[in-house]
N, C-alpha and C positions, 0 to 999 in steps of 0.2 A: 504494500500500500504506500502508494505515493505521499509526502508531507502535505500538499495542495489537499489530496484527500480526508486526509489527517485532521485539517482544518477547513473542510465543508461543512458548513453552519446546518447541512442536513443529516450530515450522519452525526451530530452533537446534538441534535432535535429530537435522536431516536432515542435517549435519555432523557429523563425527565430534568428541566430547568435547575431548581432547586437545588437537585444531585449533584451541580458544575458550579451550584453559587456555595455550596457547601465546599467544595472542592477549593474554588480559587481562593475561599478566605482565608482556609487552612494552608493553600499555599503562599498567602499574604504570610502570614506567622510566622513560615517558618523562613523564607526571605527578609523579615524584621529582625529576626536572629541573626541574620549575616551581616545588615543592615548593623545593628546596634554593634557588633566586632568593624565595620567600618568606619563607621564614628569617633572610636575609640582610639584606632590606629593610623587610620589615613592623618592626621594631623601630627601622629608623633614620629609619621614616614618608616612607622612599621610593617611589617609585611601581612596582607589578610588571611594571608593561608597560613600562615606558621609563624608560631607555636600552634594547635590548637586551643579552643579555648579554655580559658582558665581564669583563677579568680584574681584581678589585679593588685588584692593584698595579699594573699598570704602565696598565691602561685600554682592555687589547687587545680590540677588537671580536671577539667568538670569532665564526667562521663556520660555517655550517651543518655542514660535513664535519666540523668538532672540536666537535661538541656532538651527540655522539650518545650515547646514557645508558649507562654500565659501559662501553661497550667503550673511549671516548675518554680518560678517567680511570686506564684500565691499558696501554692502549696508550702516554701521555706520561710514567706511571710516576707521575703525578698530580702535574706539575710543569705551568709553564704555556708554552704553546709559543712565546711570543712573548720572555716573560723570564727564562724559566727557576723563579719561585720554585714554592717547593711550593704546592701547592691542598691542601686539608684533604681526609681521609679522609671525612669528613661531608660530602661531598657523593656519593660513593660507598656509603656506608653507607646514604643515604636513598633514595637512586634503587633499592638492591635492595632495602631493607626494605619500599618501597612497591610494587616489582615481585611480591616474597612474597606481600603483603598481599593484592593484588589477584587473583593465584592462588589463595590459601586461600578466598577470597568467591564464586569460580568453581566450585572444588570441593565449600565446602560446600552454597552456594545454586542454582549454575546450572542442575541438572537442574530445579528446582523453578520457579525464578522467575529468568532470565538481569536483569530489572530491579530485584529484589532484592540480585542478586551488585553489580549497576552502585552501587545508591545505598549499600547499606555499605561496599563499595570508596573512593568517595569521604569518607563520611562517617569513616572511618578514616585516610584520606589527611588529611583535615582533623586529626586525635587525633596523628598523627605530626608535621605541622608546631607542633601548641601545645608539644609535650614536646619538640621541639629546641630551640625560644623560650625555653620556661619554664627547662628546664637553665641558659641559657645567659645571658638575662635577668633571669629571676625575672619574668618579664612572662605576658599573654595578651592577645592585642592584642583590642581589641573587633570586626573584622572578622574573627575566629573563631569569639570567643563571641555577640556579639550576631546576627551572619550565621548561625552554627550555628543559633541561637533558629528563623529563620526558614525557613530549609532545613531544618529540622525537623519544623515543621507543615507547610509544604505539602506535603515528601515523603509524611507520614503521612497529608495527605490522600489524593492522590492513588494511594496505594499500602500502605492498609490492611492487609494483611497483616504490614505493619513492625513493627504495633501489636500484632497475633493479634487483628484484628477484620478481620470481613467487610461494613463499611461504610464510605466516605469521612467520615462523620457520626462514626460509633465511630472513626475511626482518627484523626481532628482531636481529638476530644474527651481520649481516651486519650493522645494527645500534647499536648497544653497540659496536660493535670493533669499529665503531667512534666517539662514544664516547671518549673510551679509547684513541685512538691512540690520534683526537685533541688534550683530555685533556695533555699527555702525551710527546707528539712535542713543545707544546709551553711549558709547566713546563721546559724542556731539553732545552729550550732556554733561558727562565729565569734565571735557574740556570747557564748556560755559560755565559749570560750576566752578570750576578750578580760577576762572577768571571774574565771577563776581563775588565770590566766597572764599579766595583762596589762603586768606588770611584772618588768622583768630588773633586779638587782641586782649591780653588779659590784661585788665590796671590790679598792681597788687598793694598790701599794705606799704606804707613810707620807707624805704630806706628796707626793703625786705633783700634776706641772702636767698640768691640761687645759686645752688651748686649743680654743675657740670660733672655728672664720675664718670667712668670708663663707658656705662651701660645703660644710664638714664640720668634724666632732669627732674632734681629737685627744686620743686617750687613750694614756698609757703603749705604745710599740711598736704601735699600730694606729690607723688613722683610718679612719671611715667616715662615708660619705655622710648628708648628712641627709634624702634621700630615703629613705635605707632604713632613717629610721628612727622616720620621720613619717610616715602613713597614712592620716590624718582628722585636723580641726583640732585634736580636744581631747586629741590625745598631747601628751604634755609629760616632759622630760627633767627631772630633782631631781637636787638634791647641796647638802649642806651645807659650805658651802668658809672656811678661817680666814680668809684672803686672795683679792680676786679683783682686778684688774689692768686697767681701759677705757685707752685710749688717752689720756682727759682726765681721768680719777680712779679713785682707788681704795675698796676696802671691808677691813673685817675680820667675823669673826665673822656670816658671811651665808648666807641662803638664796638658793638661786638655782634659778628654773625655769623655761625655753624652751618651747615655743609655736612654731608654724609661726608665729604673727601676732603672740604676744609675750614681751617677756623681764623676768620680774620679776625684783627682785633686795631680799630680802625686800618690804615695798609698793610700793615705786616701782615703775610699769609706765615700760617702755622699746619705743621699735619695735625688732626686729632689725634691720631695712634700714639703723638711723643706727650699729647697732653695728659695725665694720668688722675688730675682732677684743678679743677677752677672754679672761685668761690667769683661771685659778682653782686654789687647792691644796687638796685633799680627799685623805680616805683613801677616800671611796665613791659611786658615781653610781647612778643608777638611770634604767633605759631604759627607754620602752614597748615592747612584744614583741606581736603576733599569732601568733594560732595557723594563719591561712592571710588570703589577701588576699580582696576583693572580685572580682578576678580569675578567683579558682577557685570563686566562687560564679555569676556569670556562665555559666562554663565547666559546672558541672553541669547549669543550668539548659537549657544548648545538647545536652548528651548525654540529658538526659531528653527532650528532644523528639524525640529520635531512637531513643531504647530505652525509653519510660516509665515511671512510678515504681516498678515493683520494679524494672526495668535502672538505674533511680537510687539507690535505698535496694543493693542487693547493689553499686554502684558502688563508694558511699560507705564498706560495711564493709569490702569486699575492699580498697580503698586504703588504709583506715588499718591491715588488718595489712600490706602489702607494703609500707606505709613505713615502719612500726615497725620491721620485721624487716629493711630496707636501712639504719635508722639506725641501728639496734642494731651490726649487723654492719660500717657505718662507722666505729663509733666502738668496736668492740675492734680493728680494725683500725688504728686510730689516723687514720683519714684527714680526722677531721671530730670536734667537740668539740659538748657537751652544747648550747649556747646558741646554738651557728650556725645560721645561716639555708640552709630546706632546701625545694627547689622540691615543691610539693604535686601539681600538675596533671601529671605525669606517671606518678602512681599512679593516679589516679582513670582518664587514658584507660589504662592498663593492665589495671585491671578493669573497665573497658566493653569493652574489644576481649573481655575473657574472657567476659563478659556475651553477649554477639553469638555469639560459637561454641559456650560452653558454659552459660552460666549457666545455663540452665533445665535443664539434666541435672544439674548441680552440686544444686540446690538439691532435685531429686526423689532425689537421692543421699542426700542428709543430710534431708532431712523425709520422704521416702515420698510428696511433693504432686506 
C-alpha cells in the first residue's frame, strides 16, 4: 500500500472519527514529551537524543514505565521518583497542550485531509516548543527557525493544499514568497524600530556609580547582562560621567561609550578584553533597545512557509495587538515596567495557530473577501 493510500481520507472514514481523534491526542502527548526534553536542551545546545531522559537533579535515568505523558506526572504528584524534588508543571502543561493541539488539527482537518491534520499538528508542535524557549530564554534557536524554513517548502510542496493551491509548483512557489515576505515584514520592522526606538535613556539617582565588570553592567539596584544588551556590533552604550575609575587610572569630566569591540572614553579607543573593570558616576546612561530580535524574524520567515504571506502579514498584525494588549495589561497590573524586555515570538505563533483554524473566516468577517 502506497503512502498517498495510506492517507486517503477514505480509507481513515472506514474507522470510526472518534477512534483517530482519540488517537492523534494521545499522539499529541506523547510528542509533548519530546517536546518538553527540547525545551530543556535546545537552549543549553545539548543534544535531544542523548543522554536519554533523566531527572535534571539528581540524574535519575527515568525508565520507560515513569515516562508515560500526563499520566506519570500526576501519578508522582510531579515530584521525581528517584529524589523526590518537584518537576515543573511545564512539562505537564506541554505534553496536554500539544495533546489538544493535535486533536483540534484532527477535528478541524481530518475529515478533509488526515495529512493535512498530521503536518499542522507538527508544524504547531514546533510554535509551542519556540514560545516555551522564547518565554523563558528570550531565544529561538535556529533549529526551529531555520528547520521550520525548510519543513516549510517541502511540506508545501508536497502537499499543496497547505498553500490553497492545486499544484506542487503553486504550492512551492506560494511558500517561498512566504517565506520571503515574513522574513522581510518583520526585518522592515526591526529596522524602523531600531531607528525610532533604538535608544533607552535611563536618568538615574545624582552622582550614582556604574560599574563596568568583565560580564555585565551594574546600575543602581540592577545588573544586566551584556548580552542582552548588545545585538549587533554597532550598539553602543553612552553616558556622560564626572569621574570614571580603571584599575590603573582615572578621568574626570568624560564621555564614555562601549562597543561589543570597543570602549572609548572621550578619543582614546581602549579594547574591553584589557578593561577588567571600570567604576563611572553619572546622573544618566543610555542603552541600545530593539524592538524584536533577528530571532523572530527568522521565526516569521519559518511560519510563512508554512501558512504564506497573508498567514504572515495577519500573523504579524494579530501579534502586535495581543502583545500590546498582554503589555498593556502587565503593566497596570504592575507585573512588568515600561522599558522591560518582552518575549515577541510567542505572539506571532499565537496568531498563526489563529491563522491555521480561523484566519480566513476572520478576515471574510471583517472584509466580506
Amino acid at each position: 500500500m502506497g503512502i498517498d493510500a495510506i492517507f486517503n481520507a477514505r480509507n481513515w472514514a472506514a474507522v470510526p472519527f472518534h477512534f483517530w481523534s482519540a488517537c492523534f491526542f494521545m499522539l499529541g502527548a506523547i510528542v509533548g514529551s519530546f517536546l518538553n526534553v527540547c525545551i530543556y536542551r535546545m537552549p543549553l545546545e545539548l543534544s535531544v537524543v542523548s543522554p536519554p531522559s533523566h531527572c535534571p537533579k539528581c540524574k535519575y535515568a527515568i525508565p520507560f514505565y515513569l515516562n508515560v505523558p500526563l499520566v506519570t506526572w500526576l501519578w508522582l504528584g510531579g515530584r521525581c521518583k528517584n529524589c523526590g524534588e518537584p518537576i515543573s508543571a511545564r512539562y505537564f502543561i506541554v505534553e496536554l497542550l500539544t495533546g489538544i493541539t493535535f486533536l483540534a488539527c484532527w477535528q478541524v482537518f481530518g475529515l478533509d485531509s488526515p495529512w493535512l491534520a498530521l503536518v499542522y499538528s507538527i508544524f504547531l508542535a514546533g510554535l509551542i516548543t519556540a514560545t516555551f524557549i522564547d518565554f523563558e530564554h528570550f531565544i529561538i534557536p535556529d533549529e526551529i527557525t531555520l528547520g521550520g524554513m525548510v519543513a516549510g517548502v517541502v511540506a508545501s510542496f508536497f502537499l499543496p493544499p497547505m498553500q490553497a493551491s492545486h499544484t506542487r509548483i503553486g504550492g512551492l512557489g506560494l511558500s517561498l514568497a512566504g517565506l520571503v515576505f515574513g522574513a522581510a515584514i518583520v526585518y522592515g520592522v526591526l529596522r524602523l524600530g531600531k531607528l525610532l526606538f533604538g535608544q533607552q535613556k535611563m536618568k538615574l539617582p545624582p552622582q550614582s556609580v556604574v560599574v563596568f565588570s568583565e560580564t555585565t553592567l551594574c546600575l543602581p539596584g540592577k545588573e544586566i547582562a551584556y548580552e542582552e544588551i548588545f545585538y549587533r556590533k554597532t550598539d553602543v552604550i553612552f553616558l556622560q560621567a564626572s569621574t570614571v575609575e580603571l584599575v590603573d587610572r582615572g578621568y574626570k569630566n568624560v564621555t564614555i561609550r562601549l562597543s561589543p569591540a570597543t570602549l572609548w572614553i572621550n578619543d582614546e579607543e581602549i579594547n574591553p578584553d584589557d578593561v577588567v573593570h571600570l567604576e563611572a558616576v553619572t546622573d544618566e546612561i543610555v542603552l541600545p533597545r530593539e524592538a524584536m530580535g533577528l530571532g523572530d524574524v527568522k521565526f516569521m520567515g519559518a511560519i510563512g512557509a508554512f501558512i504564506g504571506w497573508q498567514g504572515a502579514l495577519f500573523s504579524l498584525m494579530a501579534s502586535s495587538v495581543i502583545g500590546a494588549a498582554v503589555g498593556t495589561l502587565l503593566i497596570v497590573m504592575r507585573k512588568r515596567e515600561w522599558s522591560s524586555k518582552m518575549p515577541y515570538g510567542p505572539y506571532i505563533a499565537l496568531a498563526a495557530t489563529v491563522w491555521i483554524f480561523a484566519g480566513r473566516k476572520i478576515l471574510h468577517a471583517i472584509f466580506g473577501t
